[in-house]
C-alpha positions in Angstrom: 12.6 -3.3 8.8 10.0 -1.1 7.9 9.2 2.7 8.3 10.5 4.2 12.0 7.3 5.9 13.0 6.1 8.7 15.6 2.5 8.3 16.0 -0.3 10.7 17.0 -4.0 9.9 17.5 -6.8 12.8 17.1 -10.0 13.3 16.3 -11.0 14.8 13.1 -13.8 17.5 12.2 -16.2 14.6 11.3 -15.9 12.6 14.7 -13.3 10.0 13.0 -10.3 8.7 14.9 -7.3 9.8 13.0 -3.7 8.5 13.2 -0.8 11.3 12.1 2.1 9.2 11.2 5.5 10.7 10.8 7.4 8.6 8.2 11.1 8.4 8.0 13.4 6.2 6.0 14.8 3.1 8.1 17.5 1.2 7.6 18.5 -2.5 6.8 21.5 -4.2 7.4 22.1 -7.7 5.6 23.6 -10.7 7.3 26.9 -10.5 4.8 27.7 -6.7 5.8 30.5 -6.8 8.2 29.8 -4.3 11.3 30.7 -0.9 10.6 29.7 -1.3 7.2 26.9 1.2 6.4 23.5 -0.2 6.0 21.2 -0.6 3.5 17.8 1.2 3.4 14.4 -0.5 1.5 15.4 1.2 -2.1 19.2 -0.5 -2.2 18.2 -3.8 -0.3 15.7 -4.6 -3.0 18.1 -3.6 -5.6 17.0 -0.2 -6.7 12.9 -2.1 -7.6 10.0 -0.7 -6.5 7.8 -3.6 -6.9 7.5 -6.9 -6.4 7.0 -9.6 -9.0 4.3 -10.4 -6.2 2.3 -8.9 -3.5 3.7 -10.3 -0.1 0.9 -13.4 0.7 -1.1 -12.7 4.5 -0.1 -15.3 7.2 -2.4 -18.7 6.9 -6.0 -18.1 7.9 -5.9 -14.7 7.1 -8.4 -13.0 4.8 -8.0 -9.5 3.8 -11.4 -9.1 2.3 -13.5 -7.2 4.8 -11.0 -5.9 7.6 -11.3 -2.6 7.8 -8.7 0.5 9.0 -10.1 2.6 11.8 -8.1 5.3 11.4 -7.1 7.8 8.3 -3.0 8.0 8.7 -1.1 11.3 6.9 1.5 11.4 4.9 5.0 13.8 4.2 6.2 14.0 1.0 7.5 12.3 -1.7 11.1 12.1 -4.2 9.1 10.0 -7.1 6.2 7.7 -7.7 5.5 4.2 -9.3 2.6 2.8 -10.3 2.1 -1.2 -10.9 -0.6 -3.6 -11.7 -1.4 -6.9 -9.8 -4.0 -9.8 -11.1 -5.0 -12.7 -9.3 -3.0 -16.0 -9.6 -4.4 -19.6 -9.6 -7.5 -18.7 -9.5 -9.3 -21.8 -9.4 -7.5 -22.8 -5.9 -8.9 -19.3 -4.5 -12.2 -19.1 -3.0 -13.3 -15.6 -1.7 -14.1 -16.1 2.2 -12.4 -19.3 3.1 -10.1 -17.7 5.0 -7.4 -18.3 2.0 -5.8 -15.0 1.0 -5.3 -14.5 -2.6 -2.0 -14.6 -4.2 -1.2 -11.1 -6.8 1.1 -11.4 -9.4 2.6 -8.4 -11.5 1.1 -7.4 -14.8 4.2 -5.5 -17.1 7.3 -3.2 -15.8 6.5 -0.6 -13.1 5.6 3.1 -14.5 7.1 6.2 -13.8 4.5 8.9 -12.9 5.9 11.8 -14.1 6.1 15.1 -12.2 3.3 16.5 -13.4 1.2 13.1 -12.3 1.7 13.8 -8.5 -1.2 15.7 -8.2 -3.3 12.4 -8.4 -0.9 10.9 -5.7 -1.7 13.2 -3.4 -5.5 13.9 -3.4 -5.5 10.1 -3.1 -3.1 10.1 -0.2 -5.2 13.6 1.4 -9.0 11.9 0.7 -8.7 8.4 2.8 -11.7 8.1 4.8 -12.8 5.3 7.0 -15.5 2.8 6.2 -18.5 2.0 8.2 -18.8 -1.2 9.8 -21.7 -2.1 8.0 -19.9 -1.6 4.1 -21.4 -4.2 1.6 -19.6 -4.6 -1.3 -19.8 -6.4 -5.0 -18.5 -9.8 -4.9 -16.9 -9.2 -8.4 -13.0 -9.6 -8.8 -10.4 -7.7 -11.2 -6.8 -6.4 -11.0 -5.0 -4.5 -8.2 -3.0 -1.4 -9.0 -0.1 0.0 -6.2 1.4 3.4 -5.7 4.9 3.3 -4.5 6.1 6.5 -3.2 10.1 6.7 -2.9 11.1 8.9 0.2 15.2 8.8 0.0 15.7 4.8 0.9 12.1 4.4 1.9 9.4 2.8 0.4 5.9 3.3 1.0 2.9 1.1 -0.8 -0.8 2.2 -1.2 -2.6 -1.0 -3.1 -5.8 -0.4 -4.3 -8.7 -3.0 -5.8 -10.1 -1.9 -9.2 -13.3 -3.8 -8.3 -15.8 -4.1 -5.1 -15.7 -1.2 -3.1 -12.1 0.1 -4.5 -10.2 -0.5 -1.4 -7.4 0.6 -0.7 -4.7 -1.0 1.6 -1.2 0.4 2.5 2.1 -1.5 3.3 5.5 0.2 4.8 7.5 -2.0 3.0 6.2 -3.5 -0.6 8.6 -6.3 -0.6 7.8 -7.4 2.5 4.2 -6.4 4.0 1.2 -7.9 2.7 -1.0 -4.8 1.7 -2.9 -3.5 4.8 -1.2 -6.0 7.4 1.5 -4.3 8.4 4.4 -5.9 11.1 3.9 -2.2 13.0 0.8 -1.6 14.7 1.6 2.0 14.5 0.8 1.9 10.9 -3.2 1.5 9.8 -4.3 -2.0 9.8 -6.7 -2.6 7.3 -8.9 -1.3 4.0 -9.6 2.0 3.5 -11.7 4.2 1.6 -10.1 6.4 -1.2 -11.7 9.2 -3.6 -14.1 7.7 -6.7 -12.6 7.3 -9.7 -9.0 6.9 -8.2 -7.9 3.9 -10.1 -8.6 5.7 -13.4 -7.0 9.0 -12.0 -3.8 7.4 -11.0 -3.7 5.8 -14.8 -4.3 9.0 -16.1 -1.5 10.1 -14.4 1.2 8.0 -15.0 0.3 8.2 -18.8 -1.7 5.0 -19.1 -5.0 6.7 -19.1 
C-alpha cells in the first residue's frame, strides 16, 4: 500500500491548480504474518532498501513521455535522503513513442545525502511547477536519477530525467509505483517541472558532484 493521503486543492498566486498532500507513513501486512502480528511499513517490507534494482515498468500501452502533472503537490519533512541512478535497458527493443515504456535499471549502490545535502532536497521539492500543454522537448535520452526521502516506514520517490526537459516524476512507493503513475489518484499523475540545474545540485549534494 502506498502513502494514506488527505488532500486539498487551491489555487496558487500564479493561477495554477495546486494539490497540498498530507503524507503519512502506511502500513503493509504480508500474507505469512499471522493476525495480530504488527505490520510492516514500506522501509521493513523491502528489507531496509531504498531503491530498486529497477524502476517499476508502466502497465502495457502506457508511455510516460509526454503526460503531464496538473497540479504542484507539497511535501512535510523528511528523517534522511537517498539518491540513485537509473539507465535505460535493452535499448534496441525501445522506441520512444510506440507506446512501449522504457525499462530503468540501477547504476551502483544508493548514496546517502548527508545532512548538510538537504538543502538541495528541498528547494527541489519547494520549486515544482507545472508545464504548459504545449512543452516541446529534445528527443535526446540519458540516465535517470531518484530522490528517496525516508519519513519513519515511508518511502517517497521523486525520479528525474537528466536529459529532454528534466522531468521529473514522483512515486509513493519506489518498489512498486512506476515514476509519475501512481495507484492513488490523490497523488500527482504525471511530469513535472523542477528548478534548472537540479540534477547537478542533487549530485553536489550527495557528494558526487
Amino acid at each position: 500500500m502506498g502513502a494514506h493521503m488527505i488532500v486539498r486543492k487551491t489555487r496558487g498566486s500564479a493561477g495554477a491548480l495546486a494539490v497540498a498532500l498530507i503524507v503519512s507513513a502506511c502500513s503493509t501486512r504480508t500474507s505469512d504474518e499471522a493476525p495480530g502480528e504488527p505490520a510492516v511499513g514500506e522501509l521493513t517490507g523491502h528489507g531496509g532498501q531504498v531503491c530498486p534494482d529497477r524502476l517499476p515498468e508502466l502497465p502495457d500501452g502506457v508511455d510516460d513521455s509526454w503526460m503531464l502533472a496538473d497540479g504542484v503537490p507539497t511535501f512535510g519533512s523528511f528523517d534522511s535522503a537517498w539518491l540513485c541512478q537509473y539507465a535505460v535497458e535493452n535499448l534496441q527493443d525501445r522506441i520512444p513513442g510506440s507506446g512501449t515504456a522504457f525499462s530503468w535499471a540501477r547504476q551502483g549502490e544508493p548514496v546517502k545525502f548527508p545532512e548538510s545535502g538537504y538543502g538541495a532536497i528541498t528547494t527541489m521539492l519547494s520549486s515544482f511547477e507545472v508545464y504548459p500543454p504545449d512543452v516541446i522537448c529534445t528527443a535526446d535520452l540519458g540516465p535517470r536519477w531518484m530522490v528517496v526521502v525516508v519519513d519513519g516506514e515511508d518511502l517517497t520517490a521523486v525520479t528525474v530525467d537528466d536529459f529532454g526537459c528534466h522531468m521529473a516524476r514522483l512515486s509513493e512507493d519506489p518498489f512498486v509505483t512506476a515514476p509519475g503513475n501512481s495507484a492513488d489518484l490523490n497523488l500527482a499523475q504525471g511530469a513535472l517541472q523542477p528548478s534548472r540545474g537540479i540534477v547537478d545540485d542533487l549530485k553536489a549534494a550527495a557528494g558526487l558532484g
